[in-house]
N, C-alpha and C positions, 0 to 999 in steps of 0.2 A: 787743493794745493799740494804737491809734490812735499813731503816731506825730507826732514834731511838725512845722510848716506847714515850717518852714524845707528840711527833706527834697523837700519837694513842690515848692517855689519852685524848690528847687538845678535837680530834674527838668526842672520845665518851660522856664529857663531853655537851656535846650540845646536846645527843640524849633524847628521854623519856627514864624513868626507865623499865625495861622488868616486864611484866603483867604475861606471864605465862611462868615456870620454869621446867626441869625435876626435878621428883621429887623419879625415880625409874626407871632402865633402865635394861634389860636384855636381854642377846641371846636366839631366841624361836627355829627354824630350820633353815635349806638349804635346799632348792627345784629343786631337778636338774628337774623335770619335772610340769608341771602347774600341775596334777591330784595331786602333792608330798606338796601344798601351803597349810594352815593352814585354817579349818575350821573354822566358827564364822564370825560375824557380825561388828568387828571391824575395825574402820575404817582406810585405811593403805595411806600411804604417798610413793609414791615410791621416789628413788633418784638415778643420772644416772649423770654420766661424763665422762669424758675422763678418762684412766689407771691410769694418773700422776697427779691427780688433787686437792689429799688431799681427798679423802671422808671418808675415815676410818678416820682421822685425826680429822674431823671437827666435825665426831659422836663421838668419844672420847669426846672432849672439849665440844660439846653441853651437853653430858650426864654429865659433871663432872666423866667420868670412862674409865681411862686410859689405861685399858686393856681389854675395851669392844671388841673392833673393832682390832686385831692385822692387824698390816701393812706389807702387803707383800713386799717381796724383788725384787719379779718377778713381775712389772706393766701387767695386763690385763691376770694373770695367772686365777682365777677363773671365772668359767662358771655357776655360779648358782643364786638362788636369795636367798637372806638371808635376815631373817625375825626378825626385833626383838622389843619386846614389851616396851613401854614407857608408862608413866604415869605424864602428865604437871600439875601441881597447877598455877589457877589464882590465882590473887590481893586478899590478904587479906582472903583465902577463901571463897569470898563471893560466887563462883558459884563453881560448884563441878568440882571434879576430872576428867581430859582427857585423856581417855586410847586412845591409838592407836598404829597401826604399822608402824614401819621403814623398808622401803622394798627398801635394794640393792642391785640394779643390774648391771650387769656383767658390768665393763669399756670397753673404744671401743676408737680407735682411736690411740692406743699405736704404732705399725708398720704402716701398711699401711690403711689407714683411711677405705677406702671402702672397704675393705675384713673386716676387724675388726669390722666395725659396721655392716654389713653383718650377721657374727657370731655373736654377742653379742644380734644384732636386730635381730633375725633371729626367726623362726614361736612361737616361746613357747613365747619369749618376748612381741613379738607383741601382740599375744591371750593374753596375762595377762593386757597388757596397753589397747586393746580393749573390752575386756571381763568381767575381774575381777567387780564385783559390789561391795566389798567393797573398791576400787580407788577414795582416794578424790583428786588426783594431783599428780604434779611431780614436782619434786626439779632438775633442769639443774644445774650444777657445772662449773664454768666456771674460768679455773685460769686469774685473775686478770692482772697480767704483760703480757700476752702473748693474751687475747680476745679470739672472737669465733673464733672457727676453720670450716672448711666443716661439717666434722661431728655435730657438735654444730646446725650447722643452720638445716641442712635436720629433727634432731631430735628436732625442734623446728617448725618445718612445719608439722611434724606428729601429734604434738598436736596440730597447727591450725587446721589441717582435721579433728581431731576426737572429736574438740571442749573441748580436754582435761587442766582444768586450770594447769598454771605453771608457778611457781618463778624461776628467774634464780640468784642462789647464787656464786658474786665474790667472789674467794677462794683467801690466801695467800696476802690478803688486806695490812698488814703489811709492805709486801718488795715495798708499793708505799711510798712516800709523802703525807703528809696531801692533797698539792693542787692536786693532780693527783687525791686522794682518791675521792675529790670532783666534779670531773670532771666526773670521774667513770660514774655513773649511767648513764646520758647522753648520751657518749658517747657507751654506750653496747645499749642502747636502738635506738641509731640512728645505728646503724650496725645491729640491730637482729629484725627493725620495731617494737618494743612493748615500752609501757607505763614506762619512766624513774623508776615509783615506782613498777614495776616489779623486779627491780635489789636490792637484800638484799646486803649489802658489810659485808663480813665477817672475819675473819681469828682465826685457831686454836691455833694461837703461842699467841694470845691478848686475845684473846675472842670475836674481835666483831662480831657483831651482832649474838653472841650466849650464853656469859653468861655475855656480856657488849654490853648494845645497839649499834645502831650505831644509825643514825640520828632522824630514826623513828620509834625505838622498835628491835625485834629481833625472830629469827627463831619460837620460841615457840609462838610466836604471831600468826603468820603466820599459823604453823601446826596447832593450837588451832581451828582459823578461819577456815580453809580447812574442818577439821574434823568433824565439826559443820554441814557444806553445806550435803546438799545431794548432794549423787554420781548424780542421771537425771539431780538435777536443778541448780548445784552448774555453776556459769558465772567462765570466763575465770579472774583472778586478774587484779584490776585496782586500786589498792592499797596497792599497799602489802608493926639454922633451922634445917627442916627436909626435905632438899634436898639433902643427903645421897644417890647414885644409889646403886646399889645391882646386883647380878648377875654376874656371871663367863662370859667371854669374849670366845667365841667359835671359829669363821671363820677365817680364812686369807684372807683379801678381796684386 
């Protein structure tokens, strides 16, 4: 049961203020095939979760733009990768504007775990998370009430092999309690071996940790960092107005 906003207020109240914001979001393409991905040198974020897990959702609310990402009705219906350009403002201005891409891919996990992420992981995905050189990371989506799943883990061992960095963001943060919220990180990183500040807690319905902190900053921090690293040297994470978006809302993801 969805707890109430006040728990979530108490939360975010204790975080730092968020450093960098979208400040322009819009849909670029869909790729049903790697040679189909978007030339140029900027640098792309992918992000990957389970069918059910809120990712359209959570790009809405991080963009401030509600009808960027429409929400499909059919969990784990699209097969493509969908490309869409952001642009973050730090603190005050003082260091310049961060363009990058938003790169989501297919959901996995919806029916039968291993066939689904079969399909969704399947040669084109892999080559792009092994290949692509503009790849600064990957965003894991992990719904909060319910933890990792099979699939969760196996795609979370492909980026220990390939030494790819990645956050894993709890999704639907909201329908915990404040103290469960705070338990959170801990207890994902003792289930998924990685660094408690690996785990962002977030949710689309509040904002946290996307356009209201949560303990330690928020998404845009995160992407800002990643997109900064170089693709070779960037290490695996051990820390992790005219804010108007723009842009018509394309895919059904």
């Amino acid at each position: 049961m969805a707890k109430g906003s006040s728990e979530a207020k108490g939360s975010q109240a204790k975080g730092r203020a968020l450093r960098w914001q979208v400040v322009s979001a819009t849909f670029e393409r869909s790729a049903p095939r790697l040679a189909d991905c978007p030339e140029g040198d900027l640098p792309e974020i992918a992000v990957a979760g389970r069918s059910n897990v809120g990712k359209s959702s959570l790009l809405n609310t991080f963009t401030r733009h509600t009808g960027l990402a429409r929400v499909s009705r059919t969990p784990g219906r699209t097969q493509l990768l969908n490309f869409f350009h952001l642009r973050l403002r730090g603190p005050s201005g003082s260091v310049p504007d961060q363009a990058l891409r938003w790169v989501d891919l297919p959901g996995y996990g919806f029916a039968r775990a291993r066939r689904d992420v079969r399909e969704a992981f399947g040669p084109m995905i892999e080559s792009y998370l092994r290949e692509r050189e503009a790849l600064r990371g990957l965003l894991v989506l992990i719904d909060a009430r319910h933890g990792p799943k099979d699939s969760d883990f196996e795609l979370l061992e492909f980026c220990a092999a390939t030494e790819l960095p990645c956050l894993v963001c709890a999704t639907k943060c909201d329908k915990l309690g404040a103290s469960e919220r705070g338990l959170l990180p801990g207890r994902f990183a003792e289930a998924l071996q990685i660094d408690p500040r690996d785990v962002l807690l977030t949710s689309a319905s509040s904002g946290l940790g996307l356009t209201q902190p949560d303990r330690r900053g928020g998404l845009g921090d995160e992407l800002a960092r990643l997109a900064r690293e170089s693709a070779k040297d960037s290490a695996p994470i051990t820390r992790v107005p005219e804010s108007t978006t723009q842009g018509a809302g394309e895919p059904e993801l």
